[in-house]
C-alpha positions in Angstrom: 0.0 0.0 0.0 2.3 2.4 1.5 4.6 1.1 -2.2 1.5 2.3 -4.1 0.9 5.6 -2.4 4.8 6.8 -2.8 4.4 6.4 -6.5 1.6 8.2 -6.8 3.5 11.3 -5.5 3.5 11.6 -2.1 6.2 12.5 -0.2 8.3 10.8 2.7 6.9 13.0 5.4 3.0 12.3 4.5 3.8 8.6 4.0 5.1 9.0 8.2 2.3 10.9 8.9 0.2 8.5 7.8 2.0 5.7 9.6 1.9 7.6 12.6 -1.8 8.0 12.8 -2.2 4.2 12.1 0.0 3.6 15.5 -1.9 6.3 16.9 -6.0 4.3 15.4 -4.2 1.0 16.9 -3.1 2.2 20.3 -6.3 4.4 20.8 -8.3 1.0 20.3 -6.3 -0.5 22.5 -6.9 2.1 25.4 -10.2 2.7 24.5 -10.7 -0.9 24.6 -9.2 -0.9 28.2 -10.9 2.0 29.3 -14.8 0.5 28.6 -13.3 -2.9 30.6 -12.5 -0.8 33.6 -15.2 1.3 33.3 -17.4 -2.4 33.3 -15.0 -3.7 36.7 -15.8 -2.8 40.2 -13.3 -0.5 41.6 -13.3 -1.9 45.5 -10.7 0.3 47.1 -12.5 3.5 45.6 -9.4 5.8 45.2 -7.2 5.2 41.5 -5.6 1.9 42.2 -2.6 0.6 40.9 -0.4 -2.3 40.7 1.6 -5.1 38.6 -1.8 -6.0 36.4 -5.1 -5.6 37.8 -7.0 -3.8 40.5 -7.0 -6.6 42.7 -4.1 -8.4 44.5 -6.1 -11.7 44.3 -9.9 -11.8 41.9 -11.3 -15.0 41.7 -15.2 -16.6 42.4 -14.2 -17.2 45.5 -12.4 -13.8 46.8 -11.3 -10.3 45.6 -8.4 -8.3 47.6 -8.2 -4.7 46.2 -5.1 -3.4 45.0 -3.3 -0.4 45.9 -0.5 2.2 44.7 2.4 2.3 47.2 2.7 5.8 47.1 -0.8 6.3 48.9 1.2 6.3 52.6 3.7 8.7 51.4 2.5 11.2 54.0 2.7 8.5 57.0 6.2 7.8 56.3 7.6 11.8 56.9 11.2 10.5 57.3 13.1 7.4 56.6 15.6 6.0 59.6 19.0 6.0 58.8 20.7 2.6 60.0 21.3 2.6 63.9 24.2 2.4 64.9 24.7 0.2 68.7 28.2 1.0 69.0 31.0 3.5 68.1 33.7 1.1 69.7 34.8 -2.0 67.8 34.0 -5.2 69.4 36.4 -6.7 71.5 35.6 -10.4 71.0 33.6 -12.2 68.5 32.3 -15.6 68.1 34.3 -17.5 65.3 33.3 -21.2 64.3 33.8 -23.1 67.7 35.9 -20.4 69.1 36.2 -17.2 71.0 38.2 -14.5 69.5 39.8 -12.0 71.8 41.5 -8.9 70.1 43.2 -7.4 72.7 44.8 -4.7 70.0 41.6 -3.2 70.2 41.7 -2.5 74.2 43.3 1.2 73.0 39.9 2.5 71.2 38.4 2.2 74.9 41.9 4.3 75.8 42.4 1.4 78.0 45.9 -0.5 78.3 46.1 -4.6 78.2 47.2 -4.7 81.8 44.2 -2.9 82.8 41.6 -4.6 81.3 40.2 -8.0 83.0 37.7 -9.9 80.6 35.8 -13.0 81.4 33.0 -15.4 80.2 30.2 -17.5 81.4 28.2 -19.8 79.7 24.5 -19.7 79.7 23.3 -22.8 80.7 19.7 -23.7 82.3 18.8 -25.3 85.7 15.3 -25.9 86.1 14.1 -25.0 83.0 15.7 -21.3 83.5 18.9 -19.7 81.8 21.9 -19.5 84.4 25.3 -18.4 84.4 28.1 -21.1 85.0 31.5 -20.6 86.2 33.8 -17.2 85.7 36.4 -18.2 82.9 39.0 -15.7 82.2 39.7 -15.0 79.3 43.9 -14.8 78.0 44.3 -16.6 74.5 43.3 -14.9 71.5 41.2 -17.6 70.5 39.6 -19.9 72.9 37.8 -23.3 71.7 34.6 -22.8 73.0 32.3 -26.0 74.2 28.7 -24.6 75.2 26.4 -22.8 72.5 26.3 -19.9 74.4 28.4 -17.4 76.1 28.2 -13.7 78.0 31.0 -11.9 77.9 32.0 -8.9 80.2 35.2 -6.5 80.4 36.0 -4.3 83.3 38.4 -1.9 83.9 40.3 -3.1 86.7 41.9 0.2 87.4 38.8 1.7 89.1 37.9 0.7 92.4 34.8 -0.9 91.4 36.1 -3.1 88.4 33.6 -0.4 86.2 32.2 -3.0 83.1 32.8 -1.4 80.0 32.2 -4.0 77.8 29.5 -6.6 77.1 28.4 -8.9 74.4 26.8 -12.6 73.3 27.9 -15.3 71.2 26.5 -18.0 69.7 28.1 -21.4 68.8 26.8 -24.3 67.0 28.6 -27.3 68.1 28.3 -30.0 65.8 27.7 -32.9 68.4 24.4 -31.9 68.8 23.5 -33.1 65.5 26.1 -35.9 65.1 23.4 -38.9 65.8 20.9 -37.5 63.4 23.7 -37.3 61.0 25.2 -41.0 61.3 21.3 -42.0 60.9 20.7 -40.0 58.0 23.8 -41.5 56.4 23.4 -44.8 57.2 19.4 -44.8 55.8 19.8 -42.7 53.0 24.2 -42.4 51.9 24.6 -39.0 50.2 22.1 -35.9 50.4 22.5 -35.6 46.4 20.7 -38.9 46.1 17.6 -37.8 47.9 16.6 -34.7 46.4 13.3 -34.5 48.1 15.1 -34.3 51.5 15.2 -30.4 51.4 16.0 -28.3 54.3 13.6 -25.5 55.4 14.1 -22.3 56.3 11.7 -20.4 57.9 12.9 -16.7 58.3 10.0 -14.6 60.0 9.9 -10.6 60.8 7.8 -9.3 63.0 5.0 -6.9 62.0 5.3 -6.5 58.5 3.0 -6.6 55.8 3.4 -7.8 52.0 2.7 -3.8 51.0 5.1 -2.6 53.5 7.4 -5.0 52.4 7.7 -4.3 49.1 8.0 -0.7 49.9 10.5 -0.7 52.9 12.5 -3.4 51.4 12.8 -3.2 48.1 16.3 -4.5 47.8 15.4 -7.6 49.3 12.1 -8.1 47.5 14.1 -7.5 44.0 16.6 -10.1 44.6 14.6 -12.7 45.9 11.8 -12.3 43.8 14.2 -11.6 40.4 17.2 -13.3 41.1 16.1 -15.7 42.9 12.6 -16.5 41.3 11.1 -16.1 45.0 6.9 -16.5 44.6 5.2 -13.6 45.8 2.2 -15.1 47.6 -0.4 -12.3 46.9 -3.3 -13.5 48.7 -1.7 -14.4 52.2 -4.7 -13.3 54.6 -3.7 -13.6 58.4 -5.9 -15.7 60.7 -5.5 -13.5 64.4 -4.5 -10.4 65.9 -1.2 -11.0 66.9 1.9 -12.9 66.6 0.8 -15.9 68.9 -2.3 -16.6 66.7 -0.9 -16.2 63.8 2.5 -18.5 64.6 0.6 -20.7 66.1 -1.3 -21.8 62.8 1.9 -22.2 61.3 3.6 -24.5 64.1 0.5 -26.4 64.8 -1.8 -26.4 62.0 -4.6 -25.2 64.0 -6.0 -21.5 65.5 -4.7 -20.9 69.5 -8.6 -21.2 70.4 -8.4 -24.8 69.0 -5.0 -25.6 70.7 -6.0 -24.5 73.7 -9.2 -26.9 73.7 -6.6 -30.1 72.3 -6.5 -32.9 73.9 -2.9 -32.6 74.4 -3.3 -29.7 76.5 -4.6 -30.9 79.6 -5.5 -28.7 82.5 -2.4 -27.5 83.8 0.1 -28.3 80.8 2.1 -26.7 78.5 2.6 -27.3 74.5 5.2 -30.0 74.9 2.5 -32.7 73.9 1.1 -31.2 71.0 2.0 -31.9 68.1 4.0 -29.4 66.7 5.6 -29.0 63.2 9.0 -29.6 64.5 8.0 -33.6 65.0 7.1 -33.9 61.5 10.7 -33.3 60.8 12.3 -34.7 63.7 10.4 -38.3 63.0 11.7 -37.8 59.1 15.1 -38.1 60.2 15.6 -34.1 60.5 17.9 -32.0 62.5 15.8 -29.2 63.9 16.1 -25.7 65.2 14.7 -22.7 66.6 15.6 -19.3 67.6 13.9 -15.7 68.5 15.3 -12.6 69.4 12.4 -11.6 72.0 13.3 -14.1 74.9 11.7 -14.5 77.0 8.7 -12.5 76.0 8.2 -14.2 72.8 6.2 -16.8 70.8 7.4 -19.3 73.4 7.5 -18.2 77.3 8.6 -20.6 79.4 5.8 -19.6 82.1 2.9 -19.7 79.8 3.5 -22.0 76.7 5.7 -24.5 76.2 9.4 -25.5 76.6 10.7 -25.5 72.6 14.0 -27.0 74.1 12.5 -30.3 74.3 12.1 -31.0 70.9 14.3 -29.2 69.0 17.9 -29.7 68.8 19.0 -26.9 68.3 17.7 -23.9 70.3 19.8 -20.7 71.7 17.2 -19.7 73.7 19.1 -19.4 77.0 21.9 -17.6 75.5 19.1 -15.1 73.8 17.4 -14.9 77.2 21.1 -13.9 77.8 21.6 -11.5 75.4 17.8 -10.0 76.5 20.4 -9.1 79.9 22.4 -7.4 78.1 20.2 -5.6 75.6 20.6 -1.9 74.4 18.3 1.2 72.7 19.9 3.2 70.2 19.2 6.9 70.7 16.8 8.5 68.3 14.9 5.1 67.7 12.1 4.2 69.9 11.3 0.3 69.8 9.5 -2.0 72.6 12.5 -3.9 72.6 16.3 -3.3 72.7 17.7 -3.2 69.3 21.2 -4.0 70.1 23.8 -6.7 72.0 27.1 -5.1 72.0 28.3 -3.1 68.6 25.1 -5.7 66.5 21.5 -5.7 66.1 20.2 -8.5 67.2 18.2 -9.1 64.7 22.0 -10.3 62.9 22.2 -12.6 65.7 19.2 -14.4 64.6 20.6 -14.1 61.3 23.7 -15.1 61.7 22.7 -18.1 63.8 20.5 -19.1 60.8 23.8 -19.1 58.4 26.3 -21.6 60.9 23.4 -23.7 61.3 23.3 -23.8 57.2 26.9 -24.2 57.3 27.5 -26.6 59.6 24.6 -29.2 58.6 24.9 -29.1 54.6 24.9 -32.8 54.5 22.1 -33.5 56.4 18.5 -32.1 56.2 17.9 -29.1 58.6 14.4 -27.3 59.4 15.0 -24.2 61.4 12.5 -22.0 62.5 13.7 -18.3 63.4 11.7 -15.6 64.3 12.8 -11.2 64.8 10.6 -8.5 66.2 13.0 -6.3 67.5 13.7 -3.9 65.1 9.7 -4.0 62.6 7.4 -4.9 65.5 7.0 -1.0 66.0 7.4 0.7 63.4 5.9 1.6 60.0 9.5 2.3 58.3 11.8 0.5 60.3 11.5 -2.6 58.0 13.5 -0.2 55.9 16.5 -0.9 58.7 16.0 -4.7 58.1 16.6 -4.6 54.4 20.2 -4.8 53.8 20.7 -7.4 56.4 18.1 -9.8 55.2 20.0 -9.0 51.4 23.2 -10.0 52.8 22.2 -13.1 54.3 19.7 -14.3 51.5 23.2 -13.3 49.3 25.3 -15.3 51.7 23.1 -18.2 51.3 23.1 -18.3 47.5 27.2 -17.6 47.1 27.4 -20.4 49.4 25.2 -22.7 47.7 22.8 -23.8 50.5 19.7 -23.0 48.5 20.5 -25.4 46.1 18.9 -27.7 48.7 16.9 -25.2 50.5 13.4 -24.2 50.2 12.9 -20.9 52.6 10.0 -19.6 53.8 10.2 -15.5 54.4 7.2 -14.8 56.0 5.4 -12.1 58.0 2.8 -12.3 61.1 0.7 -9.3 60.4 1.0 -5.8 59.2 1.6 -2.6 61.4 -1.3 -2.6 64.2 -1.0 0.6 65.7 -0.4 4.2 64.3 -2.0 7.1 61.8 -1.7 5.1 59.0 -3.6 1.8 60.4 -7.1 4.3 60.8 -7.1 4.4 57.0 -8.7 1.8 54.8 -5.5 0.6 53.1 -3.9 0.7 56.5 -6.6 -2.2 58.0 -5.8 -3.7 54.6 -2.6 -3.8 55.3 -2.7 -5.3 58.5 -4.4 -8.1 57.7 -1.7 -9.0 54.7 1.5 -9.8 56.1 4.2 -11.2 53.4 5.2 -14.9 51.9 7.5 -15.1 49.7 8.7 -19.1 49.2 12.4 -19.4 47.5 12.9 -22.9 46.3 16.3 -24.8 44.8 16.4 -23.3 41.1 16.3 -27.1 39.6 13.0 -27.6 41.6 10.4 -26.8 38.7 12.4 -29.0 36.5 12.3 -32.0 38.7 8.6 -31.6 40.4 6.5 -30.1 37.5 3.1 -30.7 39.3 3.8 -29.0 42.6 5.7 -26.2 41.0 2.6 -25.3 38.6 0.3 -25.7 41.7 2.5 -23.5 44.0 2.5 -20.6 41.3 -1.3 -20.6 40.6 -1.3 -20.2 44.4 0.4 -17.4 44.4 -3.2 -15.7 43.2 -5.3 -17.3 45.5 -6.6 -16.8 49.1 -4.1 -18.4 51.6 -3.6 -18.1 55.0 -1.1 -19.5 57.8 -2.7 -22.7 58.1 -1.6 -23.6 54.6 1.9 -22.8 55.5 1.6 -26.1 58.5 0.5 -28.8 55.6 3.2 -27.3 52.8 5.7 -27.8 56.3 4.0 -31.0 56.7 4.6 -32.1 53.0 8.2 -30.7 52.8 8.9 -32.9 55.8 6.9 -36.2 54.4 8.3 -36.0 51.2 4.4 -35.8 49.6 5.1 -33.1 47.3 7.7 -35.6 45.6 4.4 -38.1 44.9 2.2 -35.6 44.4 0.2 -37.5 47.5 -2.6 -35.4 48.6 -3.2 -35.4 52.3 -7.0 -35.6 53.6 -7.8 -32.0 55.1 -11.3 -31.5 57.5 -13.0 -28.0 56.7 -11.9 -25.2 58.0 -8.1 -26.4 57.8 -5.7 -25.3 55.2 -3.9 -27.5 52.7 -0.7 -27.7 51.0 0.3 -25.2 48.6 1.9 -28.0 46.4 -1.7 -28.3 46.0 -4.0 -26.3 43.7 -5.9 -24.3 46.0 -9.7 -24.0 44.7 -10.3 -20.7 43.3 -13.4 -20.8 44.9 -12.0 -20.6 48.2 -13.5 -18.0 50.8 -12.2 -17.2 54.2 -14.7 -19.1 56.0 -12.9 -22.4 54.0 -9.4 -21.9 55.7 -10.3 -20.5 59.0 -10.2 -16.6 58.4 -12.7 -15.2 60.6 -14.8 -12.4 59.2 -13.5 -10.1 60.7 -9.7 -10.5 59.4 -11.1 -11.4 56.1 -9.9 -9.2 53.2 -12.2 -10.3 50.5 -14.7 -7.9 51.1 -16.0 -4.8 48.3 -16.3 -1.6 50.4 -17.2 2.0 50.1 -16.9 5.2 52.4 -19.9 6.3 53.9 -20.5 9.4 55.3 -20.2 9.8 58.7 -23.6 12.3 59.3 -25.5 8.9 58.2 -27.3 8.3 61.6 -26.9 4.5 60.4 -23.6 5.1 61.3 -23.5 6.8 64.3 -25.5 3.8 65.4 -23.5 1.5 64.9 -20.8 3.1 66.7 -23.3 3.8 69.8 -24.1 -0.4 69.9 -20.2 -1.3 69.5 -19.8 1.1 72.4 -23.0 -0.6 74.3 -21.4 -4.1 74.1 -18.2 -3.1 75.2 -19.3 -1.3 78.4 -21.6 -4.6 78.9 -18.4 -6.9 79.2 -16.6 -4.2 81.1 -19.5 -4.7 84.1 -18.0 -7.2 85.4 -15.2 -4.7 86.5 -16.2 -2.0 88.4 -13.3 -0.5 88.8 -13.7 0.2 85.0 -15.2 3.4 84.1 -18.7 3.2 81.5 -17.0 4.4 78.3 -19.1 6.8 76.0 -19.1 7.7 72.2 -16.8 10.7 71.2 -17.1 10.6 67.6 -17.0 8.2 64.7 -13.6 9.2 62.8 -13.9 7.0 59.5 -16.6 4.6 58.0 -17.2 1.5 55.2 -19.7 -0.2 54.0 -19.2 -3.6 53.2 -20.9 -4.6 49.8 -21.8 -8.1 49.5 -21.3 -10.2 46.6 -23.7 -11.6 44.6 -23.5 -15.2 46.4 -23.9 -13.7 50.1 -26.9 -11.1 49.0 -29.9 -12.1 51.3 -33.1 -12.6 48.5 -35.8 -11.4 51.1 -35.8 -8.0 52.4 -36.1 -9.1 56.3 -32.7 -11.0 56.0 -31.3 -8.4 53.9 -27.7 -7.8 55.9 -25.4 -4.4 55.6 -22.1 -4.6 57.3 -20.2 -1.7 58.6 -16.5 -1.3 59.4 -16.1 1.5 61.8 -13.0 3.2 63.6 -14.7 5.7 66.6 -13.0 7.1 69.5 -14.6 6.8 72.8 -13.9 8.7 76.2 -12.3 8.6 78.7 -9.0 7.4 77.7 -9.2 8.7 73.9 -9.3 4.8 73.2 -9.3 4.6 68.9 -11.2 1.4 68.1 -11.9 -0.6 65.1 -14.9 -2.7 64.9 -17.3 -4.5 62.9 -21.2 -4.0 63.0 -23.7 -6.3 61.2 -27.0 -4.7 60.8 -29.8 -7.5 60.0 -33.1 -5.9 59.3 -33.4 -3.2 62.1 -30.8 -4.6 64.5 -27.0 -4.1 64.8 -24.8 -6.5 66.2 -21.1 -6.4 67.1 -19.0 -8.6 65.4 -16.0 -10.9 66.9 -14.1 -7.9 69.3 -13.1 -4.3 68.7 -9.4 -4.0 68.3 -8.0 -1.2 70.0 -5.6 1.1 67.5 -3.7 3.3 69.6 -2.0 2.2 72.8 -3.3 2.5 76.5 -0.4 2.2 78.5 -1.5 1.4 82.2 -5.0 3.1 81.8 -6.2 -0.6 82.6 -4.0 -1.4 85.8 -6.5 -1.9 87.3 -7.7 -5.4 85.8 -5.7 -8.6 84.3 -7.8 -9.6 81.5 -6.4 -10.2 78.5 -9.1 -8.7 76.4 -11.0 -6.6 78.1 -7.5 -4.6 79.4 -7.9 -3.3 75.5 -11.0 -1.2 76.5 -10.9 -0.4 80.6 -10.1 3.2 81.7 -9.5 2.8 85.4 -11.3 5.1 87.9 -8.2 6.0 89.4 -7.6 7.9 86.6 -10.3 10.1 85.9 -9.6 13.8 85.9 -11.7 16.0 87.7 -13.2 17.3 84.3 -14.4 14.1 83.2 -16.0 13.6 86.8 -20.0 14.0 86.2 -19.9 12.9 82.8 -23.0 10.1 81.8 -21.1 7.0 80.2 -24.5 5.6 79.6 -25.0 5.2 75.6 -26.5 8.0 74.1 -28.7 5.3 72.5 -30.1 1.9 73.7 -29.4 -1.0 72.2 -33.5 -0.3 71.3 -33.5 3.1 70.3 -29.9 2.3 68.3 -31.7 -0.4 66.1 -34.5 1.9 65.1 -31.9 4.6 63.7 -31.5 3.4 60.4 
């Protein structure tokens, strides 16, 4: 054509205007095109979303999780931390292999002399059940050989009169007789590891309190690599099951919510989780070695007054030396955490870190599962994450340079989002919370060798998932199912393994997501004048005062205002037909007084009555405004009378409407 036209006369520069406008009728078809098809698709999140492909993380019969641009927290994050730094001094001694290193040519940046300068360790052992120090050893070589897995080590300064500490730090060793019968068995039953490629070791790296947004945003370095150089599956739909870390961990560990474990029959009255069976004894009956570590100790996911005793059955656990290192812990000025960040001149989330590496190191010819768990720098913190990236890129780095995950599958995995600050009151902020982040990295010969699970995995990456799935793809990592493509029988309401299609018609309600941590759910600002609203509020305020009369030291709270408001729209499957079952759910974040207590709740209204759904989560903190009760929920909402002001003396807590008057508002 364009052949025909130039001999007819025209010139070069009509013939490329012409061409031009063709690109031009082709790519305006194309838009056009797009714009009718999202003019025709719901837009959930109701601001202009964004993301890799679609307007939904996850869109499927069974769920649909809105997608949202990263840049809509920009005003949250006002300033990024720089990387804290726990010491100006360089560390004295440091834990190398099986042995202490002592560099005593570093005594002169503490302008100290040798001869004045007595250091000594302890290890950290346990007598009944508790972390203890054993005997003084001082310390003279420059290297030591070191026998326990744990040490505390402290300097003084013998020259004052009170020997004045000026030095303290931690170190880990893993001593390879603790794994020396599980390695003669493994050999003996199986000969080499390169023979039995289903006997991968497991890696489950978890940080505290951050979600799959916030991950992606906060550390991006880390996402990159694992996701593009590592061909790490981004597990889109991973929907949390409870509030908090326990509930959330504890699905992963033992395949079932804490409400069911605590009803198990192997927790009788009076016991702790020892009986219960617990992911680690799927590995340890395949022949594993198996490990455990957490840099909260002993306030963590296992206290040894409250839930268990993960010593006795794991084989590799330096808990006493990070109850140790809890001694010993620092702040860093300018950063504000729950928790000290530092142990000596290191986070100690590298502690947990490095710990993870000599385990790798040390048992490359035998099949590991370690479990290892950080809250100490994310847990609270929108931006901190930010502080985590590099070191979770160097050790992901160190593991791939060293060639452990060519028979490694690692599990990087999140709890929850960010529960508390400005940017959890806004919609993408409870949306957040409720999507922590899974990214699996497996061996990069794995899709070659097991077709069937790979496929399945990376379909699942679209689908609703939650931390029960992550126990049964444990579960089949340990068994060796995903090799045989063997499909363990699942009851409803428990997950399944993700070598496993999940159905795409999957709701929450099929893996144990309550409705009110469910993310699958079409909503729309409302305004806050609606009296339907402010009803709502008043009833979620009425329940809350009715559980709180059981504590009369607890003052009546009343409703101080509604601050942000959704309504859920239902899908076309959960739409009551009749008009008298016709249901409209409202999530609402109020503030009530005294106490200024911020609270998101749930509030189903069926016909002309509300009802509170599950609890109200509290959003801000309280402090000791509820000293004067120990319950574990309710300490969430009670404003001690102790407390009140003289102001707030005389004010009527009572609901501004009763439960009666509150259902006829709307």
């Amino acid at each position: 054509m364009f052949f025909f036209l130039y001999h007819r006369g025209l010139t070069c520069s009509v013939l490329a205007g012409m061409a031009f406008l063709c690109v031009w009728c082709v790519l305006f078809q194309s838009n056009f095109t797009q714009f009718l098809n999202a003019r025709s698709s719901p837009k959930p999140c109701g601001i202009r979303c964004s993301g890799n492909d679609s307007l939904f993380l996850i869109n499927t019969p069974g769920c649909s999780i809105p997608n949202f641009p990263l840049h809509e927290i920009n005003v949250y994050r006002r300033s990024l931390p720089t990387m804290p730094a726990c010491s100006l001094q360089p560390q004295l001694t440091e834990g190398r292999d099986l042995y202490l290193v002592f560099y005593k040519d570093r005594i002169t940046h503490y302008n100290l002399t040798i001869d004045a300068v007595n250091c000594t360790y302890q290890a950290i052992g346990q007598k009944y059940r508790r972390p203890v120090l054993q005997e003084i050893v001082v310390i003279v070589e420059e290297k030591t050989l070191i026998v326990e897995e744990g040490i505390l080590v402290y300097c003084v300064n013998t020259t004052l009169r009170n020997n004045t500490v000026f030095y303290r730090n931690v170190h880990f060793f893993v001593q390879p007789r603790t794994g020396r019968k599980k390695r003669d068995m493994f050999k003996e039953k199986f000969g080499s590891r390169s023979d039995h490629p289903e006997k991968l070791s497991v890696l489950v790296l978890g940080t505290d309190a951050v979600s799959r947004y916030n991950a992606i945003r906060h550390m991006p370095n880390t996402y990159h690599y694992v996701t593009e150089h590592l061909g790490a599956l981004d597990f889109r739909g991973y929907n949390k099951i409870g509030e908090n870390t326990l509930p959330n961990a504890y699905a992963i560990m033992f395949g079932h919510t804490d409400v069911e474990i605590s009803a198990h029959a192997c927790l009788p009255r009076n016991q702790y989780l020892d009986n219960c069976p617990i992911i680690w004894k799927d590995f340890d009956n395949e022949g594993y070695l198996t490990a455990f570590g957490e840099d909260v100790a002993p306030r963590g996911i296992f206290d040894y007054t409250h839930n268990g005793f993960v010593d006795n059955y794991v084989d590799l656990s330096p808990r006493n030396a990070f109850v140790g290192a809890g001694w010993i812990a620092h702040g860093v000025q300018g950063f504000s955490t729950t928790y000290g960040l530092c142990v000596g001149q290191q986070l100690k989330i590298s502690l947990i870190h490095n710990y993870s590496l000599a385990v790798a190191e040390e048992f490359q010819d035998v099949p590991y599962f370690g479990f290892y768990w950080s809250s100490t720098v994310t847990h609270d913190s929108l931006t901190m994450p930010r502080v985590v990236d590099d070191h979770l890129l160097r050790l992901m780095t160190q593991f791939q340079d060293n060639g452990y995950l060519n028979h490694t599958v690692v599990l990087l995995v999140s709890d929850h989002g960010l529960r508390y600050g400005p940017f959890r009151h806004t919609y993408m902020g409870q949306i957040e919370e409720r999507l922590p982040f899974l990214f699996a990295v497996f061996p990069p010969w794995f899709k070659k060798v097991y077709p069937v699970a790979w496929k399945n995995l990376v379909t699942n990456t679209r689908r609703l998932t939650s931390n029960l799935d992550i126990h049964e793809t444990l579960h089949s990592l340990a068994s060796g199912d995903f090799a045989t493509n063997t499909k363990r029988p699942t009851e409803p309401g428990r997950g399944q393994s993700l070598f496993e299609e999940v159905p795409n018609t999957r709701s929450c309600s099929d893996v144990n997501i309550s409705e009110f941590f469910c993310t699958c759910e079409v909503s729309m600002a409302i305004s806050l004048d609606d009296l339907t609203v402010v009803a709502a509020a008043e009833v979620a305020t009425w329940e809350i005062n009715l559980s709180l009369k059981k504590f009369p030291d607890c003052v009546p709270l009343r409703l101080d205002k509604v601050l942000r408001a959704r309504l859920v729209i239902p899908s076309k499957a959960t739409q009551p037909y009749y008009k008298e079952h016709k249901v409209s759910t409202y999530i609402l974040e109020f503030q009530t007084q005294p106490g200024g207590a911020m609270l998101e709740a749930m509030v189903r209204k069926q016909y002309k009555k509300f009802t509170l759904v599950g609890e109200a989560l509290r959003t801000n903190r309280y402090g000791d405004q509820s000293h004067c009760i120990n319950h574990s929920t309710l300490r969430k909402y009670c404003f001690c009378k102790d407390l009140l002001q003289p102001q707030d003396i005389g004010h009527n807590a009572t609901l501004a409407y009763t439960r009666n008057n509150a259902s006829h508002a709307g």
